[in-house]
Wavefront OBJ file of the C-alpha trace (Angstrom):
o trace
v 91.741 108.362 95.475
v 94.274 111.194 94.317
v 96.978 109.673 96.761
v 100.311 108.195 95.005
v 101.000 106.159 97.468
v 97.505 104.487 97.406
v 97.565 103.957 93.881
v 100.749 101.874 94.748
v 99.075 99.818 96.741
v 95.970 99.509 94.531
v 99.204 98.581 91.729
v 97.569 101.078 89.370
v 100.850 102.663 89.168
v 104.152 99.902 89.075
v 107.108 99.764 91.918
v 110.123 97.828 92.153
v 108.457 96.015 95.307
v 111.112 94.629 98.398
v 108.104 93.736 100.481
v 104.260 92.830 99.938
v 102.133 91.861 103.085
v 98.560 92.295 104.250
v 99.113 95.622 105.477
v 102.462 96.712 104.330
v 104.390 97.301 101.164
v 107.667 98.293 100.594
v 109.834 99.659 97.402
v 112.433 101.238 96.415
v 112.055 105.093 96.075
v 112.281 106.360 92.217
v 114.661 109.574 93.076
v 116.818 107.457 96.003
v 118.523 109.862 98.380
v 121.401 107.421 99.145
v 122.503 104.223 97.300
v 119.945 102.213 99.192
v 116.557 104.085 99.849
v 113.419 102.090 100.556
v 110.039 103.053 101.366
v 107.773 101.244 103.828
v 104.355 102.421 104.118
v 101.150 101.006 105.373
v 98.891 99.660 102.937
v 95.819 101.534 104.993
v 95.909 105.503 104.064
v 97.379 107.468 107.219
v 98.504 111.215 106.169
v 101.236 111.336 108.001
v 102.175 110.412 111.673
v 100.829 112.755 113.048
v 97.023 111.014 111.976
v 98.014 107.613 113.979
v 96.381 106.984 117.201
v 96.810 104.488 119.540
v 94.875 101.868 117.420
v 97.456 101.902 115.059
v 100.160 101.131 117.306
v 100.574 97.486 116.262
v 100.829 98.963 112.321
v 103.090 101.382 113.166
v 104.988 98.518 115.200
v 104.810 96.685 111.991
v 106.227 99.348 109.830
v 109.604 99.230 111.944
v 109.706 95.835 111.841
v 109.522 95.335 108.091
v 111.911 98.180 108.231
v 114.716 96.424 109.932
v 113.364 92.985 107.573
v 114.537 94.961 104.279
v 117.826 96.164 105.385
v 118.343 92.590 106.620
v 117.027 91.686 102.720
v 119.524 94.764 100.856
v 122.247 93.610 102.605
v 122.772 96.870 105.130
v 124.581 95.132 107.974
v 127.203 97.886 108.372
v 123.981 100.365 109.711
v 121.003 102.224 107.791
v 118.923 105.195 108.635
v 115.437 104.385 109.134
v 113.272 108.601 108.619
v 109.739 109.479 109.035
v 108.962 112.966 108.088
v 106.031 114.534 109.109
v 104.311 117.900 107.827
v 105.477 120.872 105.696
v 108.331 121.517 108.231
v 108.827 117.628 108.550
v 109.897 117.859 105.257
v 107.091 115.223 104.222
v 106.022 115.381 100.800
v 103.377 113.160 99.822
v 100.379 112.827 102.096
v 100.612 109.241 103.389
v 102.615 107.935 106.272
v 105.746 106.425 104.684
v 109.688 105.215 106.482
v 112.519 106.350 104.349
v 115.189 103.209 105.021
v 118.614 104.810 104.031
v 121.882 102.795 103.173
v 124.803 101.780 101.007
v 127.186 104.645 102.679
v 128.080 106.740 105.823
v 125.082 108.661 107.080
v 126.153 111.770 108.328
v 124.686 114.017 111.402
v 122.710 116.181 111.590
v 120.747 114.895 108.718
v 119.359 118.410 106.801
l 1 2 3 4 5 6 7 8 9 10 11 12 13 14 15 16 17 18 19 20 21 22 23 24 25 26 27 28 29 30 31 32 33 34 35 36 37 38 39 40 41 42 43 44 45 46 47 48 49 50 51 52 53 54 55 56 57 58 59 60 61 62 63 64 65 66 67 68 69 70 71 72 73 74 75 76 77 78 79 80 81 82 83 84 85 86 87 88 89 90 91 92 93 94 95 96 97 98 99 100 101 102 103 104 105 106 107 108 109 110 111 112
């Protein structure tokens, strides 16, 4: 499979990992976006959001959760962003459903 993300979870390619479950793994992104900037994504291959039905409610349930577990782990009491893009226009840019959990500074509105 072509998909980064994937290959993450396969551990063909390394990540500084936060979180390793059955179904989800989370790490720290490589180009971070704010001083804390974690990735959660579900260890099953989803595009984007857009591809979840209602089956995958309880995993998409789970990927909040583990959100709010790592910025209880990195420390983010004072608040954190928690961003799903989806699509071209989304601003998603690789193909597999992945939260962006910002921290480590003000987050300002609107976001882009």
């Amino acid at each position: 499979m072509s998909c980064l993300f994937c290959k993450l979870v396969e551990g063909t390619i390394p990540a500084k990992l936060v979180v390793d479950e059955p179904d989800v793994l989370a790490f720290h992104d490589l180009h971070p976006a704010s001083p804390t900037h974690v990735l959660v994504i579900p260890k099953k291959h989803l595009a984007s959001l857009a591809d979840a039905t209602a089956d995958d409610a309880p995993l998409l349930g789970r990927l909040l959760t583990v959100a709010r577990e790592v910025a209880e782990k990195l420390g983010l009491e004072s608040g954190y962003r928690v961003v799903i893009n989806t699509g071209e226009h989304g601003g998603q840019s690789v193909h597999h459903l992945h939260l962006h959990v910002l921290g480590g500074r003000h987050q300002s509105w609107p976001p882009g």
